[in-house]
C-alpha positions in Angstrom: 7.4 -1.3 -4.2 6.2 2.0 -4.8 9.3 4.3 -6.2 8.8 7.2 -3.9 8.1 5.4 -1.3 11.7 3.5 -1.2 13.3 6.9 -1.6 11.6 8.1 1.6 12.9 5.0 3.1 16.3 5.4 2.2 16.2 9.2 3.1 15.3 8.0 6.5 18.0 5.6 6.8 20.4 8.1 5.9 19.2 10.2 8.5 19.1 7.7 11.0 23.0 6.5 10.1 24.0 10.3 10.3 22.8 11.3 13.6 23.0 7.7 15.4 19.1 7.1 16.2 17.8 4.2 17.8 15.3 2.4 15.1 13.3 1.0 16.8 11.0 4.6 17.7 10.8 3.9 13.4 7.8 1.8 12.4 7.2 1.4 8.8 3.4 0.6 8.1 2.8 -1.6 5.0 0.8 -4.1 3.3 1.2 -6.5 0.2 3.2 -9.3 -0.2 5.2 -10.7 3.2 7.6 -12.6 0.9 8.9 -9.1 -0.9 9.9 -7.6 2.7 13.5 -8.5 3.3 14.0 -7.7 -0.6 12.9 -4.5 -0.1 14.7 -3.9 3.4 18.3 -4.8 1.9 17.4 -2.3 -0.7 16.1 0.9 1.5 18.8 -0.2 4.3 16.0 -0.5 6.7 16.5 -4.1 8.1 16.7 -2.6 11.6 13.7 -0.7 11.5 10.1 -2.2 12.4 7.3 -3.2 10.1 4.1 -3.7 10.5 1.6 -5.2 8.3 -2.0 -3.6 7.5 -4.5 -4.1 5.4 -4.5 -2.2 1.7 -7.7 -0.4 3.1 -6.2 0.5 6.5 -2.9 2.1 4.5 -6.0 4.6 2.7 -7.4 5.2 5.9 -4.1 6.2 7.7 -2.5 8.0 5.1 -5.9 9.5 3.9 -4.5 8.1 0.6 -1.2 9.9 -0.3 1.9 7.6 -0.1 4.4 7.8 1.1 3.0 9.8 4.4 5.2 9.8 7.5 3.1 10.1 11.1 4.6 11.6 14.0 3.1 10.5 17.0 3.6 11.5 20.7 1.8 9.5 23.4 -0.2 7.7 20.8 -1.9 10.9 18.9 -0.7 11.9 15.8 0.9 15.1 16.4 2.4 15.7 12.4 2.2 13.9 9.4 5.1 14.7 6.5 5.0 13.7 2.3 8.3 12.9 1.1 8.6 16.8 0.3 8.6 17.9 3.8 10.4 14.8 5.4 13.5 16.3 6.8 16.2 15.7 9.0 15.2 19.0 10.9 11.7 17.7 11.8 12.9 13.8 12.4 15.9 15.0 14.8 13.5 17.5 16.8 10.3 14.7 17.0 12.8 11.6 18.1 14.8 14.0 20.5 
C-alpha cells in the first residue's frame, strides 16, 4: 500500500487508542487487492476499523485524486475533508464528539 497512506492510518489508530473512540464511526475507503487487507490492517493497527471496497475510479472521484484524503461527514454530507497534513487529533476528537 501507498506509504503515506499507512502513516495516516496509523496516526489514526493512535488517536483512536489515546482518546478511547468507538471505530466503528471510522470507515476506511479502498480498492485493490482483497487478499492484501488483513496484511495491511495488522500493520496500520486498524483491524477494528471498517473497510469498504470501491472501484480505483470511485477512489479519484471521492478523493478528487489526492491520497490519502480523510472525509468528515455529518448526516451523510461531507462537511470537511483533511490530507495527511491537516489530520489531527484536534479536528478528529471535535468531528466524532
Amino acid at each position: 500500500g501507498c506509504p503515506y497512506c499507512k502513516t495516516s492510518c496509523l496516526k489514526v489508530s493512535e488517536i483512536v487508542a489515546h482518546n478511547q473512540l468507538d471505530t466503528s464511526r471510522i470507515v476506511y475507503f479502498v480498492w485493490g487487492d482483497t487478499t492484501a487487507l488483513p496484511g495491511y490492517q495488522k500493520e496500520t493497527k486498524t483491524e477494528s476499523f471498517n473497510y469498504v471496497f470501491i472501484s480505483g475510479m470511485q477512489a479519484i472521484r471521492v478523493a478528487n485524486g489526492h491520497f490519502p484524503t480523510y472525509l468528515y461527514i455529518q448526516n451523510g454530507d461531507v462537511v470537511k475533508t483533511a490530507d495527511l497534513r491537516h489530520l489531527t487529533e484536534k479536528s478528529i476528537m471535535e468531528h466524532l464528539d
